[in-house]
C-alpha positions in Angstrom: 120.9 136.9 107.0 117.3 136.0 105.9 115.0 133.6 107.1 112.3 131.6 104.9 109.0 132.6 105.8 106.7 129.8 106.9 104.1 129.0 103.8 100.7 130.3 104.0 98.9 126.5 104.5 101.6 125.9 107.1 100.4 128.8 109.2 97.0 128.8 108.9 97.1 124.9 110.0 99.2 126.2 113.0 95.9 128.5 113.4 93.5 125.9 113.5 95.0 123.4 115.4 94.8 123.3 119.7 98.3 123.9 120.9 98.7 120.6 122.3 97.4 118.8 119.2 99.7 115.9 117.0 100.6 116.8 113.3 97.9 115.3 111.0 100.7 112.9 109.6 100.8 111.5 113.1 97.6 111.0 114.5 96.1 107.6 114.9 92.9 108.0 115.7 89.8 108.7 112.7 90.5 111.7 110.8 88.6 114.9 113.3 86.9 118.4 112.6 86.6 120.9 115.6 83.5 122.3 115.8 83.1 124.6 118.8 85.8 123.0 120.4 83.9 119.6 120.3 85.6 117.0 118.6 83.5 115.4 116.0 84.4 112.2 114.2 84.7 112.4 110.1 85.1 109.2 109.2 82.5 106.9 108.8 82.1 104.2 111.8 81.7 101.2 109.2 85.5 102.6 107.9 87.2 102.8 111.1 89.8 100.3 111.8 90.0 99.6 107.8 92.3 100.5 105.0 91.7 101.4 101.3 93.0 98.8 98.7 93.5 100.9 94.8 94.3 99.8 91.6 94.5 101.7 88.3 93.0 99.6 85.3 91.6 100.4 81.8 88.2 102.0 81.9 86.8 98.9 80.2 87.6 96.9 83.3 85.6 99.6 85.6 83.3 99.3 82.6 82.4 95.6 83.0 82.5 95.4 87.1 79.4 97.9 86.8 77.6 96.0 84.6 78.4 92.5 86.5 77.6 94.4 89.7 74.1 95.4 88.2 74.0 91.5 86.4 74.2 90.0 90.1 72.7 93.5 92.1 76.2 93.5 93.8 78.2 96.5 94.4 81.9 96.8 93.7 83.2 96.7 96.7 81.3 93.3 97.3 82.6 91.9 94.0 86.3 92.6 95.2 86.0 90.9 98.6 84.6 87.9 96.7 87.8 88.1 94.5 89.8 88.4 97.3 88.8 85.3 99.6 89.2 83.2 96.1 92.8 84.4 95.5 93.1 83.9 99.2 91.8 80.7 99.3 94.1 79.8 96.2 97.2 80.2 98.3 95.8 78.5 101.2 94.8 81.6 103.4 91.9 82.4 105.4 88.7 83.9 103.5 89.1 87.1 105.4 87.4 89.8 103.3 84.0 90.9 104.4 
């Protein structure tokens, strides 16, 4: 009887990781590099605690939000919480987005 070897990326992240450390697909804390056996936060402090919100739309869209953002010198991600507290103020929620 034969037995599947473990893949090569599964090993090597056995490797790296402490013996007493999570899976990735577990952890809740920032994502973490070991250097030296210091921990060393990867994630940047203004994104902890916060969560990505994607979309996919035409390039012309992307296309427009640039030129709006330079229009008004905002950056995307400040033109998206503005559309966010209007659509959340349209259905009678708090302005939230920062």
């Amino acid at each position: 009887m034969t037995t599947k070897k473990p893949s090569l990326a599964a090993a090597l992240r056995q490797k790296s990781e402490p013996k007493d450390a999570m899976p990735i697909s577990t952890r809740t804390e920032p994502a973490e590099a070991i250097v030296s056996g210091i921990r060393t936060t990867t994630t940047a402090p203004n994104r902890i605690g916060k969560k990505s919100i994607t979309g996919w739309f035409d390039a012309e869209v992307l296309k427009q939000l640039k030129m709006i953002g330079l229009e008004h010198d905002m950056s995307i991600q400040q033109m998206v919480g503005d559309a966010l507290n209007d659509f959340f103020a349209k259905h009678g929620k708090s302005q939230i987005a920062k």
